[in-house]
C-alpha positions, 0 to 999 in steps of 0.5 A: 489466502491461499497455500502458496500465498501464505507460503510466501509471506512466511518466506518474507517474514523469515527474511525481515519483512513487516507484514500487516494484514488479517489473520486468514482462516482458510484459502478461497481455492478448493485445489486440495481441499481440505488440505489446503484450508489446513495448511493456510490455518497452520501457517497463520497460527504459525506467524500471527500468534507470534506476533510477526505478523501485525493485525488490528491496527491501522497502517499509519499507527504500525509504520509510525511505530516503526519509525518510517516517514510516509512515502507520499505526502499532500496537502489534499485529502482526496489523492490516490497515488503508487510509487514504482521503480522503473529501472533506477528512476522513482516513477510517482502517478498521483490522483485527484480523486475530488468529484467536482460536479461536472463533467469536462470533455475537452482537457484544456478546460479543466481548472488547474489547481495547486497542491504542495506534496512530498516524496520520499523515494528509498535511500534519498531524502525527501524533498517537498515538491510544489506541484500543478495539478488539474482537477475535473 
């Protein structure tokens, strides 16, 4: 991590954020080096030894503790997916990430699929969604 990095996630602790993440020992830039190696450790024993920042546990169990739903839920196991806002609308792109075996060329082949999913945008309630997917 480098300094300013590590500056910023100083800056959103202070703030309030919940920041989960390895313990860093130095930065991958050698701009100011050593200084900058110097300054990212004192800054990680400034915020890790403290315990504002989370380490060694996975996502799910932090957010669980804190009692914060999912921001996406399927019914499949192998979707990626990102939530964006773009101006006031909640922006979902989900993926199948399932590997079928074959290869498809032209999109009107590809079998459709269905999958029951939830989406819980900031500040609204979550709605589950029924939703066609098409897999390759």
């Amino acid at each position: 991590m480098t300094p300013a990095v590590a500056r910023k996630v100083r800056a959103l602790v202070e703030a309030g954020a919940v920041i989960i993440g390895p313990k860093p020992t130095a930065s991958p830039s050698l701009q100011d080096y050593p200084e900058c190696d110097a300054e990212v450790r004192r800054i990680a024993d400034e915020l890790w030894d403290s315990g504002k920042v989370i380490s060694g546990r996975p996502v799910t169990q932090v957010l669980g503790d804190l009692k914060t739903s999912p921001d996406f839920q399927a019914d499949a196991a192998d979707l990626l997916w990102i939530h964006r806002r773009i101006g006031s609308t909640d922006a979902y792109f989900v993926s199948n990430q399932e590997e079928s075996g074959r290869l498809l060329t032209v999109r009107s082949a590809w079998p459709a699929c269905s999958l029951n999913c939830g989406m819980r945008p900031p500040g609204k309630l979550a709605m589950p969604a029924r939703s066609r997917a098409r897999t390759a």
